[in-house]
N, CA, C and O atoms as a Tinker XYZ file with bonds, in Angstrom:
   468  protein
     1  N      9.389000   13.833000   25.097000    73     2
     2  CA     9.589000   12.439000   24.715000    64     1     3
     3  C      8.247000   11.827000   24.304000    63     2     4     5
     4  O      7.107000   11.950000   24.751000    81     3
     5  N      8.591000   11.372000   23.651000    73     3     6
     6  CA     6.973000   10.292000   22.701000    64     5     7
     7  C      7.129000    9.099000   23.302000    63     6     8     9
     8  O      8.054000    8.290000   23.377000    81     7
     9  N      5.875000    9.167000   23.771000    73     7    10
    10  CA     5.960000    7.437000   24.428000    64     9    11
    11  C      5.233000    6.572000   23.121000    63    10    12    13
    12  O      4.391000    6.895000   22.283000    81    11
    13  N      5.831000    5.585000   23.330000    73    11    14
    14  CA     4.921000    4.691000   22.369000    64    13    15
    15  C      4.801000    2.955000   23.135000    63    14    16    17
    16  O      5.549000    2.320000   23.879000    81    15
    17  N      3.524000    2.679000   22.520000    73    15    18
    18  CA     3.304000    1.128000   23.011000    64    17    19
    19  C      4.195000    0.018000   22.914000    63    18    20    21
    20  O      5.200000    0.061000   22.203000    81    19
    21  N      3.882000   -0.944000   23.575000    73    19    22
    22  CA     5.018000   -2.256000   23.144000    64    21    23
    23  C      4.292000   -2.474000   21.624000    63    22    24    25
    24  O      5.029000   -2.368000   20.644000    81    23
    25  N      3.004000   -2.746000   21.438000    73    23    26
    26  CA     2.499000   -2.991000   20.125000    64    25    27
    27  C      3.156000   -2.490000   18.968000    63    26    28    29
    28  O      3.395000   -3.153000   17.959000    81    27
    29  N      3.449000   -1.249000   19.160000    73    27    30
    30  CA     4.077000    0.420000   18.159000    64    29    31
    31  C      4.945000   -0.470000   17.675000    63    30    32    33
    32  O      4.820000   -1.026000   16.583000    81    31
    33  N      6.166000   -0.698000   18.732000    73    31    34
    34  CA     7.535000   -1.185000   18.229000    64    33    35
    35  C      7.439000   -2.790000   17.600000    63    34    36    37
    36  O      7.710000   -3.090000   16.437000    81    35
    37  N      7.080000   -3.531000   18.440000    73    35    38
    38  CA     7.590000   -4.999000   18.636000    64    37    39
    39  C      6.413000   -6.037000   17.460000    63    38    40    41
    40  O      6.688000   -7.233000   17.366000    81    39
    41  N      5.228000   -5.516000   16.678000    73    39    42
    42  CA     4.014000   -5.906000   16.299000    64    41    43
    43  C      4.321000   -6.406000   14.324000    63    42    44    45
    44  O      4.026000   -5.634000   13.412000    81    43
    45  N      4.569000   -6.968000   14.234000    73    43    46
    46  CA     4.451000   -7.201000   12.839000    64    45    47
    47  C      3.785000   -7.102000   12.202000    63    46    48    49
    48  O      2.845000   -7.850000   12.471000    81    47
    49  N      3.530000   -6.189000   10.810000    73    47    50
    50  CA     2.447000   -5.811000    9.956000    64    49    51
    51  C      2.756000   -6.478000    8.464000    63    50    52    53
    52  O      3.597000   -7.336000    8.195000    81    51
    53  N      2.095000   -6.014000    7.842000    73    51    54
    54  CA     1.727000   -6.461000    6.566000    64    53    55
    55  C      1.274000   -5.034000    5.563000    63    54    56    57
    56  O      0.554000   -4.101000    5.920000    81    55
    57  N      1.801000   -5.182000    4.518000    73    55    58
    58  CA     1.726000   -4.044000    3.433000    64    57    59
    59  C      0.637000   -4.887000    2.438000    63    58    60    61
    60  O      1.211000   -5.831000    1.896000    81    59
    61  N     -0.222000   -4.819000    2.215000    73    59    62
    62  CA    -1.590000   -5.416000    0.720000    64    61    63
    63  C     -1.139000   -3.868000   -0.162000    63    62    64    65
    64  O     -1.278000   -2.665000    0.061000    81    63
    65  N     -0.531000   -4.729000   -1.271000    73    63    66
    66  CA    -0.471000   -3.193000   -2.177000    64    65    67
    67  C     -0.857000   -3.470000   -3.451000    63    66    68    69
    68  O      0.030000   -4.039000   -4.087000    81    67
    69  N     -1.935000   -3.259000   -4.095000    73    67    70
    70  CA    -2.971000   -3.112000   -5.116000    64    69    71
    71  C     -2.890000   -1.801000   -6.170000    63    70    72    73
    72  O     -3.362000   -0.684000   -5.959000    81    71
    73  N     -1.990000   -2.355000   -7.639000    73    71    74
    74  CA    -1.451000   -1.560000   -8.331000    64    73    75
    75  C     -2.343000   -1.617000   -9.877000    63    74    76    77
    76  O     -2.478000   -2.782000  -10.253000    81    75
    77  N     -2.854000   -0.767000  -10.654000    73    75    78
    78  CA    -3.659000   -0.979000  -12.071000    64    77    79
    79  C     -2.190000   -0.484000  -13.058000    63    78    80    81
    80  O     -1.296000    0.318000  -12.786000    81    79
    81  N     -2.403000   -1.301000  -14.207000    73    79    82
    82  CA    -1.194000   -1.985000  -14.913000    64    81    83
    83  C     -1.860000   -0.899000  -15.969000    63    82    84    85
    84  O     -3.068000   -0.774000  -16.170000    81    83
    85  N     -0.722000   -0.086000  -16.644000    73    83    86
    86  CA    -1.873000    0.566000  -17.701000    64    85    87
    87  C     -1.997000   -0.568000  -19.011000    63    86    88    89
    88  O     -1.417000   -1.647000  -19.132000    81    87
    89  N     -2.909000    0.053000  -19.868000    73    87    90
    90  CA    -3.713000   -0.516000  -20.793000    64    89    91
    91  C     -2.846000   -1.818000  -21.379000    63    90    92    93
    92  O     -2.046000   -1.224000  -22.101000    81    91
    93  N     -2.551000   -3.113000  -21.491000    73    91    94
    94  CA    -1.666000   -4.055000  -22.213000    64    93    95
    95  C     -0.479000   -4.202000  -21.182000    63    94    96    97
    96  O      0.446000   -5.013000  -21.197000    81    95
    97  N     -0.685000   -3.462000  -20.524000    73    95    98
    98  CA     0.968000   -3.846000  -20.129000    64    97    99
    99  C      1.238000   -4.913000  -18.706000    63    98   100   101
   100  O      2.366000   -5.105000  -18.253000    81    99
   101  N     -0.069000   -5.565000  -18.106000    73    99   102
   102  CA     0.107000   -6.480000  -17.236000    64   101   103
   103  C      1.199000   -7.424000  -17.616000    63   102   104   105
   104  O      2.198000   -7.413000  -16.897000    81   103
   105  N      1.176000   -8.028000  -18.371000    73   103   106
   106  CA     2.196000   -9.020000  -18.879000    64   105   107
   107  C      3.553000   -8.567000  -18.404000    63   106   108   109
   108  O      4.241000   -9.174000  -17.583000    81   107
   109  N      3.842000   -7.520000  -18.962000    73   107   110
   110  CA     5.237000   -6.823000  -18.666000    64   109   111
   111  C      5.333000   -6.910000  -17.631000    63   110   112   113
   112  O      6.076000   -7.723000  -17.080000    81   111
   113  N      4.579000   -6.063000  -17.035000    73   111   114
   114  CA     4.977000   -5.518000  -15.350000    64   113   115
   115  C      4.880000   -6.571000  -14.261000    63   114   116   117
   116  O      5.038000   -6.286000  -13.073000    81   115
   117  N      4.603000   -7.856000  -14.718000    73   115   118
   118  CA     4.878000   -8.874000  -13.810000    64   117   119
   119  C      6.038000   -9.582000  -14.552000    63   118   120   121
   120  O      6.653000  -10.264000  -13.731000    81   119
   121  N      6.475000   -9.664000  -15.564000    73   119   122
   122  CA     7.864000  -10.020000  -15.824000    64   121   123
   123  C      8.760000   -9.269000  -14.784000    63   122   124   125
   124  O      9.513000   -9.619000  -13.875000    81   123
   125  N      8.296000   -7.938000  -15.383000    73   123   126
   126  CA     9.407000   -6.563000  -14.762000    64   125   127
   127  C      9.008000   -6.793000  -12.683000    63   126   128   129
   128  O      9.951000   -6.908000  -11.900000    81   127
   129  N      8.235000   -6.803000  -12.426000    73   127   130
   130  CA     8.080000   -7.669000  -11.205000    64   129   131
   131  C      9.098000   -8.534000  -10.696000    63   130   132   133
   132  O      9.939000   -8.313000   -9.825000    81   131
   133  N      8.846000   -9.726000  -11.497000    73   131   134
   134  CA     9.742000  -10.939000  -10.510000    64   133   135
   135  C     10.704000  -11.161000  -11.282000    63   134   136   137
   136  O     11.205000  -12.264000  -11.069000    81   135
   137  N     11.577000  -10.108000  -12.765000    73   135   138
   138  CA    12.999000  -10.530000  -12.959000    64   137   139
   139  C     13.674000   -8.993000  -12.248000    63   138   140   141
   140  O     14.893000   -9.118000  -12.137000    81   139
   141  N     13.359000   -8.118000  -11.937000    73   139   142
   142  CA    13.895000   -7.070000  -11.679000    64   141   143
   143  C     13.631000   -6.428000   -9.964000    63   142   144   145
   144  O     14.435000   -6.479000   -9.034000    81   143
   145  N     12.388000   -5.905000   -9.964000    73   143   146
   146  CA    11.643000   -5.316000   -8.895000    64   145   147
   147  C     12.079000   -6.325000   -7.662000    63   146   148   149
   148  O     13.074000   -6.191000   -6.949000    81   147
   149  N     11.189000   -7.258000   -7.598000    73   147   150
   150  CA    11.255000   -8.491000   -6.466000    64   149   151
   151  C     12.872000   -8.702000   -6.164000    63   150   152   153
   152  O     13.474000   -8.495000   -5.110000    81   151
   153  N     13.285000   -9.092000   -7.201000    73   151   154
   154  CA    14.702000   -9.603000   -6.358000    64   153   155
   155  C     15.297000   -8.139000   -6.431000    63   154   156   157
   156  O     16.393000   -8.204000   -6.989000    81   155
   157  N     15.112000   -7.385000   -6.223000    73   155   158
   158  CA    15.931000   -6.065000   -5.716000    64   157   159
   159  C     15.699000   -5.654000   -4.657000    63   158   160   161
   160  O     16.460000   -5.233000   -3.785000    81   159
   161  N     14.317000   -5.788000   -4.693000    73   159   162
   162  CA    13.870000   -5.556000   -3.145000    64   161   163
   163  C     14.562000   -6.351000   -2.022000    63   162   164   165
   164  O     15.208000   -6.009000   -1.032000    81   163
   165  N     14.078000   -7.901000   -2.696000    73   163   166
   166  CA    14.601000   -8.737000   -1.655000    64   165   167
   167  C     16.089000   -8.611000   -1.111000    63   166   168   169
   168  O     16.455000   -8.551000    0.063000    81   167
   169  N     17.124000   -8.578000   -2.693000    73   167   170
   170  CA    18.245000   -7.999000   -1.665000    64   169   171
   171  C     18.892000   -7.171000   -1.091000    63   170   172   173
   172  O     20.096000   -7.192000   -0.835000    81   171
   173  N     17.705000   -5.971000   -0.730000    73   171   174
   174  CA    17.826000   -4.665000    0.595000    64   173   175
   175  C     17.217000   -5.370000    1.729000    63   174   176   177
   176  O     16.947000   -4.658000    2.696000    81   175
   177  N     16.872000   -6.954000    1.837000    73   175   178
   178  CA    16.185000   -6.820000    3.143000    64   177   179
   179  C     14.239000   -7.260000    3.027000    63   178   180   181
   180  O     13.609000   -7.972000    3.808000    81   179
   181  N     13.867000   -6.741000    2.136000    73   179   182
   182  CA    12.487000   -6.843000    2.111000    64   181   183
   183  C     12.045000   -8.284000    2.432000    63   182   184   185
   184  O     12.879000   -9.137000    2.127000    81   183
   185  N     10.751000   -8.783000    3.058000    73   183   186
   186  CA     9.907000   -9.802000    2.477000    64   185   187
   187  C      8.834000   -9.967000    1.842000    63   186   188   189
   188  O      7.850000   -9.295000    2.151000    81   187
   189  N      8.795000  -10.660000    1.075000    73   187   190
   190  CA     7.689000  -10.549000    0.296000    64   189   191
   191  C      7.302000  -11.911000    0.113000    63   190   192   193
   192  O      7.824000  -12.911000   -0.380000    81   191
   193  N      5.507000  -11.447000    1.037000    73   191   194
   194  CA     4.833000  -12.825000    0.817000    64   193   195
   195  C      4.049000  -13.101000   -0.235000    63   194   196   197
   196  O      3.313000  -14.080000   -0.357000    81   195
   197  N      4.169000  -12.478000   -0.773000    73   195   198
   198  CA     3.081000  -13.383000   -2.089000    64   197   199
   199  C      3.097000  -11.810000   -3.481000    63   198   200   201
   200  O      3.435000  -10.633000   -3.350000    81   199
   201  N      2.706000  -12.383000   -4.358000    73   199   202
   202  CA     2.849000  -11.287000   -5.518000    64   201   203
   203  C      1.461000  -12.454000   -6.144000    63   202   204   205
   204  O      1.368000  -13.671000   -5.983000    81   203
   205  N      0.318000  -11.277000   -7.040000    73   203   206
   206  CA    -0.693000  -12.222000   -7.524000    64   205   207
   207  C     -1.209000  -11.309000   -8.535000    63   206   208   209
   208  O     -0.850000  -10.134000   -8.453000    81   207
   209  N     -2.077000  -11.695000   -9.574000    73   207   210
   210  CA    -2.765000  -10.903000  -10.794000    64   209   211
   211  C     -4.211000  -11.242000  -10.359000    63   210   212   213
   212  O     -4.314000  -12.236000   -9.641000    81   211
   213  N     -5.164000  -10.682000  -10.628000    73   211   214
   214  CA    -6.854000  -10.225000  -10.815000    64   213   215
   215  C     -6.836000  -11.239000  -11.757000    63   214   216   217
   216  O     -6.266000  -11.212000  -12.847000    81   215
   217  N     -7.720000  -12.445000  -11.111000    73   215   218
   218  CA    -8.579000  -13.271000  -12.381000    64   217   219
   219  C     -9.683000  -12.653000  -13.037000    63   218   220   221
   220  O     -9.895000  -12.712000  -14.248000    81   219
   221  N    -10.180000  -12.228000  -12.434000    73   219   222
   222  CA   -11.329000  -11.560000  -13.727000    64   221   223
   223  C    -10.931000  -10.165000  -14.255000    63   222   224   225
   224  O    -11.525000   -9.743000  -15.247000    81   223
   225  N     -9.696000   -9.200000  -13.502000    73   223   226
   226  CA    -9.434000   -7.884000  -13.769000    64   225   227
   227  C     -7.998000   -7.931000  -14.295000    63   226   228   229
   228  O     -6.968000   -8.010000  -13.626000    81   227
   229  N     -8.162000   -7.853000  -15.930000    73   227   230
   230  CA    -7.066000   -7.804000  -16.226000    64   229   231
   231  C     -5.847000   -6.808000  -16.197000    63   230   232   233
   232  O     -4.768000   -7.143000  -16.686000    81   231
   233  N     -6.011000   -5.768000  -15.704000    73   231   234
   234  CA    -5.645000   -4.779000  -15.258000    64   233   235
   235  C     -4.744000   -4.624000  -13.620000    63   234   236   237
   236  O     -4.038000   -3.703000  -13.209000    81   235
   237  N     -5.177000   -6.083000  -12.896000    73   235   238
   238  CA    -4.632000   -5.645000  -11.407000    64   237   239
   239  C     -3.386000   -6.565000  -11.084000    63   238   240   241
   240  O     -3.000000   -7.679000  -11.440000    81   239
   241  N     -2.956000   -5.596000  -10.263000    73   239   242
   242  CA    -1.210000   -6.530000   -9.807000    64   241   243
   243  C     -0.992000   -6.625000   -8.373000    63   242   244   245
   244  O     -0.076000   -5.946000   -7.909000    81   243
   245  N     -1.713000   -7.386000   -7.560000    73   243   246
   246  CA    -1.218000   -7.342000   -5.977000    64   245   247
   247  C     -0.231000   -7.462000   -5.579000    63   246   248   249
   248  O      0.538000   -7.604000   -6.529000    81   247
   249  N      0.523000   -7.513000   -4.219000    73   247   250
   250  CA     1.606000   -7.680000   -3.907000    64   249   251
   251  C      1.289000   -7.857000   -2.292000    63   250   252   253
   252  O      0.246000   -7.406000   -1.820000    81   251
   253  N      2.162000   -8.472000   -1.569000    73   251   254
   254  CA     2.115000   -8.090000   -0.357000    64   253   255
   255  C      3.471000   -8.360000    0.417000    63   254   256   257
   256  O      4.265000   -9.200000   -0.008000    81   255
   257  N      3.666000   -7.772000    1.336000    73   255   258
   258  CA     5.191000   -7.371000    1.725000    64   257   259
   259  C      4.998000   -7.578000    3.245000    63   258   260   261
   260  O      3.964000   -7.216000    3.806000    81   259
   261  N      5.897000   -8.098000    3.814000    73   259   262
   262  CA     5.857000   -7.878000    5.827000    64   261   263
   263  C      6.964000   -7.410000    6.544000    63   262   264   265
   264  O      8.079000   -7.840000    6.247000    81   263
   265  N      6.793000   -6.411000    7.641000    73   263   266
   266  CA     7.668000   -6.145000    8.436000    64   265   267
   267  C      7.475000   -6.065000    9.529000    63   266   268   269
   268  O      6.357000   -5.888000   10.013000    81   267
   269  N      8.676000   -6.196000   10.257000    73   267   270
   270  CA     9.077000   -6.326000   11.833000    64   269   271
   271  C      8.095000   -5.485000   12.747000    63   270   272   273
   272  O      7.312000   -5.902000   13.600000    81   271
   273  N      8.323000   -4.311000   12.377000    73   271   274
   274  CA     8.317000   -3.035000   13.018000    64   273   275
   275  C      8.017000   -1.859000   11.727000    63   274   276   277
   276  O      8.257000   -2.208000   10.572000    81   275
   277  N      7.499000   -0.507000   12.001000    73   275   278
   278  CA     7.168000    0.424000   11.569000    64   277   279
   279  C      9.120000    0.852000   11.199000    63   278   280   281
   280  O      9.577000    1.179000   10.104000    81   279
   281  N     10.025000    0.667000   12.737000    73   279   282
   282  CA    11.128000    0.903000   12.388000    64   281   283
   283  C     11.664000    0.703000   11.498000    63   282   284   285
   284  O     12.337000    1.522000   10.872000    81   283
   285  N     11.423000   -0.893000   11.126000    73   283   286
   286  CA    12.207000   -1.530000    9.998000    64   285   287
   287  C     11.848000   -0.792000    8.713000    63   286   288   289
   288  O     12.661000   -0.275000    7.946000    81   287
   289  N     10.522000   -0.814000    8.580000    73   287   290
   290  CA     9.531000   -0.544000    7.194000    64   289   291
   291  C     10.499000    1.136000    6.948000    63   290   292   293
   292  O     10.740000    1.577000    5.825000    81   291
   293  N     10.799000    1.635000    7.869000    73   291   294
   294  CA    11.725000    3.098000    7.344000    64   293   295
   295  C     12.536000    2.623000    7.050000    63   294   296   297
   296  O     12.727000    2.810000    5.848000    81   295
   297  N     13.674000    1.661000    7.765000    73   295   298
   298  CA    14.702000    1.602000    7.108000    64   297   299
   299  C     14.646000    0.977000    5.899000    63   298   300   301
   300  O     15.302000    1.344000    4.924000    81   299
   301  N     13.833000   -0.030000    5.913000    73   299   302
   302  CA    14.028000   -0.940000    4.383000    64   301   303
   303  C     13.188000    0.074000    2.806000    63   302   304   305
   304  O     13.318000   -0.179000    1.608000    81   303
   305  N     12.529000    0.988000    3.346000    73   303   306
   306  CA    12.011000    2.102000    2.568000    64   305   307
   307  C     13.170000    2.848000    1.914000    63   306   308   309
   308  O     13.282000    3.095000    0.713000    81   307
   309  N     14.074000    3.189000    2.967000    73   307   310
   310  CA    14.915000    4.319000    2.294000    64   309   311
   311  C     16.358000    3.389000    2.006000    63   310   312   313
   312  O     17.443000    3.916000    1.759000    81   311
   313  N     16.145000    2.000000    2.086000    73   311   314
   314  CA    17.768000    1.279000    1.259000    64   313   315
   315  C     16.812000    1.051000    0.093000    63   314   316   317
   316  O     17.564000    0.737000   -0.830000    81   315
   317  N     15.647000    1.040000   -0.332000    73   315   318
   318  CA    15.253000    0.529000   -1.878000    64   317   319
   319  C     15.087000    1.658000   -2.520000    63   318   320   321
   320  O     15.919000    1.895000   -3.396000    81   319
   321  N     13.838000    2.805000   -2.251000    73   319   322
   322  CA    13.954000    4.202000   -2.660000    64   321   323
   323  C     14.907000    4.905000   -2.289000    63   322   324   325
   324  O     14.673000    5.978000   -2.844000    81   323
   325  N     15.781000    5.013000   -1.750000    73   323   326
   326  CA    16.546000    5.988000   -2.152000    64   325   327
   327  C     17.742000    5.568000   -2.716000    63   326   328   329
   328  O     18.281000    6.540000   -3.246000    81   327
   329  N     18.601000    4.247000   -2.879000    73   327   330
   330  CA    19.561000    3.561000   -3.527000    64   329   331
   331  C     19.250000    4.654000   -5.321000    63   330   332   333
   332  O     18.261000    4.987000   -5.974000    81   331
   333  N     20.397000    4.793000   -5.407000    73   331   334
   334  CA    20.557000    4.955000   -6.687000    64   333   335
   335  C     20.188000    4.528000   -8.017000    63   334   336   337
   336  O     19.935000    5.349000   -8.899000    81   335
   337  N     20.129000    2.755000   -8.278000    73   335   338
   338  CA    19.693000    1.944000   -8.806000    64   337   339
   339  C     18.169000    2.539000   -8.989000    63   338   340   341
   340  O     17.726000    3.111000   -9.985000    81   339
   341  N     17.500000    2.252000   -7.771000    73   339   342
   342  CA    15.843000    2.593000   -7.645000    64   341   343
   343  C     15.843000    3.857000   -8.508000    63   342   344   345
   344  O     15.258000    3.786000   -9.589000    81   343
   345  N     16.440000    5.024000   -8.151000    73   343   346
   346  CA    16.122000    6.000000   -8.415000    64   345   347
   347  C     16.149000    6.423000   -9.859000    63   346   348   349
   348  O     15.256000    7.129000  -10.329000    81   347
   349  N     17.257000    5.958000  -10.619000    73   347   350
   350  CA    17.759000    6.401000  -11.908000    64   349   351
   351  C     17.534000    5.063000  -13.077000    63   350   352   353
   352  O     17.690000    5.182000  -14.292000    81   351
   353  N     17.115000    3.744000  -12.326000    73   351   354
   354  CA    16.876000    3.113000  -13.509000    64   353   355
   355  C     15.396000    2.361000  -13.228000    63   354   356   357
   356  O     14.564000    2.252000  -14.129000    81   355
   357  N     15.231000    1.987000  -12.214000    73   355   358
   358  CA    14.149000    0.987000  -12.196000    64   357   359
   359  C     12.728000    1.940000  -12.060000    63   358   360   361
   360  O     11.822000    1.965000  -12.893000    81   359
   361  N     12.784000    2.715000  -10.784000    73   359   362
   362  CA    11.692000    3.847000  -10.680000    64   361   363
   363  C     11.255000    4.754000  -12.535000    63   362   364   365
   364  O     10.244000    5.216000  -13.063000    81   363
   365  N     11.932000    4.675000  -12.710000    73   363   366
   366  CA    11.564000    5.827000  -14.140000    64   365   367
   367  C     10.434000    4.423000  -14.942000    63   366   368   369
   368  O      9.269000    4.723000  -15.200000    81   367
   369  N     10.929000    3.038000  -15.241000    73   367   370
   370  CA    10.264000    2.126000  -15.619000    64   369   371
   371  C      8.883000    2.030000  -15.179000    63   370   372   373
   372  O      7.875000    1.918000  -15.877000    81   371
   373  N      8.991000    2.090000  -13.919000    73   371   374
   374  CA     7.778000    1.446000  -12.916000    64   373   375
   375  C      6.108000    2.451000  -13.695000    63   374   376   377
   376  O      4.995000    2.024000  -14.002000    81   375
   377  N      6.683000    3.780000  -13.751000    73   375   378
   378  CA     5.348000    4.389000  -14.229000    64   377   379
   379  C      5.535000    4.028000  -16.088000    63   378   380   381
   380  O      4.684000    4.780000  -16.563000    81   379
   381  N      6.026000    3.478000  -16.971000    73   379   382
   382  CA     5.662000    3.490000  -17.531000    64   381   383
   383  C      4.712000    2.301000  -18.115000    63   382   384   385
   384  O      4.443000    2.076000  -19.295000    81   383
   385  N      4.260000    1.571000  -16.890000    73   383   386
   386  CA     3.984000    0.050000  -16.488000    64   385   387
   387  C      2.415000   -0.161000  -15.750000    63   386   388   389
   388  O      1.424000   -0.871000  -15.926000    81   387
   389  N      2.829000    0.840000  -14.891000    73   387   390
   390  CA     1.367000    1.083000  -13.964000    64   389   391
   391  C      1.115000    2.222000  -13.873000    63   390   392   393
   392  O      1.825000    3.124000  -14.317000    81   391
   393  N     -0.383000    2.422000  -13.032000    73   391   394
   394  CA    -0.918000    3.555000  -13.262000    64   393   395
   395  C     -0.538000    4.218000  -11.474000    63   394   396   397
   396  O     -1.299000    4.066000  -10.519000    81   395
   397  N      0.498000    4.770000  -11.439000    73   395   398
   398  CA     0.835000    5.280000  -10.241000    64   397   399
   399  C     -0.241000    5.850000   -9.277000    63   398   400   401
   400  O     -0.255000    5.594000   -8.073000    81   399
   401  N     -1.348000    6.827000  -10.058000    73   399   402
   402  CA    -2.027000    7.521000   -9.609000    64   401   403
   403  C     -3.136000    6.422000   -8.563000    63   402   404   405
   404  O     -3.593000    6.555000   -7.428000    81   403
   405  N     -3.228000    5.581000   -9.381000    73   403   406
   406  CA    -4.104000    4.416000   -8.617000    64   405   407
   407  C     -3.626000    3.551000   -7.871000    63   406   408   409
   408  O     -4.470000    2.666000   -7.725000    81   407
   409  N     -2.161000    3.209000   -6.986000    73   407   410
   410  CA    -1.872000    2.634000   -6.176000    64   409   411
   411  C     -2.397000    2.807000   -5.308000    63   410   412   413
   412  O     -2.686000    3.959000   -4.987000    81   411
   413  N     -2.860000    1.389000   -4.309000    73   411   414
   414  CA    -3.837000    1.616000   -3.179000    64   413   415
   415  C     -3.201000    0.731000   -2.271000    63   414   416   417
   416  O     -3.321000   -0.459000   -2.562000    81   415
   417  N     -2.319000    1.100000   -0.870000    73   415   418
   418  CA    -1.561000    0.461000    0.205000    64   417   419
   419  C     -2.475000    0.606000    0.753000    63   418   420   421
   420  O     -3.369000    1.444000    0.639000    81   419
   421  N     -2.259000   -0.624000    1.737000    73   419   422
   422  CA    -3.167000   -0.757000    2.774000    64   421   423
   423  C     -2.425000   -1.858000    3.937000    63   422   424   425
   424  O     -2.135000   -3.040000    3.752000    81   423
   425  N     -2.185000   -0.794000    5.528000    73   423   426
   426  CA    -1.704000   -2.038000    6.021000    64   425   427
   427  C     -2.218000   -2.238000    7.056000    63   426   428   429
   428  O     -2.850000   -1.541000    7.849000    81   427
   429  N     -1.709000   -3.928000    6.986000    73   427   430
   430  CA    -2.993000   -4.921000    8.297000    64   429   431
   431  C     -2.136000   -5.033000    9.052000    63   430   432   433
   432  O     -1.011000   -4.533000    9.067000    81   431
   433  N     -2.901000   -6.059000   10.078000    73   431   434
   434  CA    -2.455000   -6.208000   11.315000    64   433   435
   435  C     -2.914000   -8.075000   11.282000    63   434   436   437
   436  O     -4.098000   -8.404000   11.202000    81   435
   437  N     -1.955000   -8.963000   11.345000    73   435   438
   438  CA    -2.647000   -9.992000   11.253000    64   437   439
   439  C     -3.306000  -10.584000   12.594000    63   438   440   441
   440  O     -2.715000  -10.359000   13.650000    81   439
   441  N     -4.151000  -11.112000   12.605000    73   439   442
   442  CA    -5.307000  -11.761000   13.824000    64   441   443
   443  C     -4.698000  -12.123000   14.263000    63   442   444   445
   444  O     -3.554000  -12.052000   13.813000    81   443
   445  N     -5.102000  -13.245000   16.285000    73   443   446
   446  CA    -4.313000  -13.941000   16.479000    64   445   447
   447  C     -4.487000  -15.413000   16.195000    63   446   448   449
   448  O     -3.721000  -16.305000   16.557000    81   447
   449  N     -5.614000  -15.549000   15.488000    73   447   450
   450  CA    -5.420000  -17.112000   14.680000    64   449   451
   451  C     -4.675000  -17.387000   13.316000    63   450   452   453
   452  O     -4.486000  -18.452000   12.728000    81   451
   453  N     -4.198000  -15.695000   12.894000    73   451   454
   454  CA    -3.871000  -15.938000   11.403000    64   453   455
   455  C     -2.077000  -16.534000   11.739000    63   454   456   457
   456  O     -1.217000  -16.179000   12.545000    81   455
   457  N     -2.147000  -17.823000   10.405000    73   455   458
   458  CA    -0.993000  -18.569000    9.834000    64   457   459
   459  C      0.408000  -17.437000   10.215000    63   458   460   461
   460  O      1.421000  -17.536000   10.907000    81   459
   461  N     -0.210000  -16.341000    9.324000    73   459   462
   462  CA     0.935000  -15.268000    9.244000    64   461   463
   463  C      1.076000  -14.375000   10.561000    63   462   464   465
   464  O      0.071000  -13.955000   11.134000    81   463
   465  N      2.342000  -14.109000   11.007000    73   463   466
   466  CA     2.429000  -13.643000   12.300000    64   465   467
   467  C      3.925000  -12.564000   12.414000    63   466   468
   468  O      4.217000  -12.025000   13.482000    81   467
């Protein structure tokens, strides 16, 4: 048996996910963002706190996403990637938009003075 902490389960995190748009195509991929991507996500469940572009880097597309639990983050992983939809229409788009190879996740842990909790 795996023990794990109360922290493990019960701790709310945060996804910072930092994506390079290939050459021209920022414009798009934040259309394709918040008319397609975003609200698909959102209705499997996801949250998503904030979506933003690089003022001086025209090239960058942030995002950031929060969950419950590590638990949740599996389940809400495999109702967006693996849904059918994801797989056969929207995923095939996504690389022709950004530069996959350069996605950079990164997840926090918010403080205990931070707003977000």
């Amino acid at each position: 048996m795996v023990k794990t902490t109360k922290k493990e389960i019960f701790m709310a995190f945060f996804e910072l996910r930092q994506y390079r748009t290939q050459p021209g195509q920022r414009e798009n991929w934040v259309k394709y963002m918040e008319e397609t991507i975003l609200p698909f996500q959102i209705s499997k469940g996801m949250v998503v706190i904030g979506s933003f572009v690089g003022e001086e880097e025209d090239d960058l597309y942030v995002w950031i996403r929060r969950f419950e639990s590590e638990e949740q983050r599996e389940q809400l992983y495999a109702a967006v990637y693996e849904d059918d939809r994801w797989v056969n229409e929207i995923s095939p788009r996504v690389g022709e938009l950004i530069d996959r190879s350069k996605i950079v996740v990164t997840r926090l842990e918010p403080t205990s003075r931070s707003a977000h909790q």
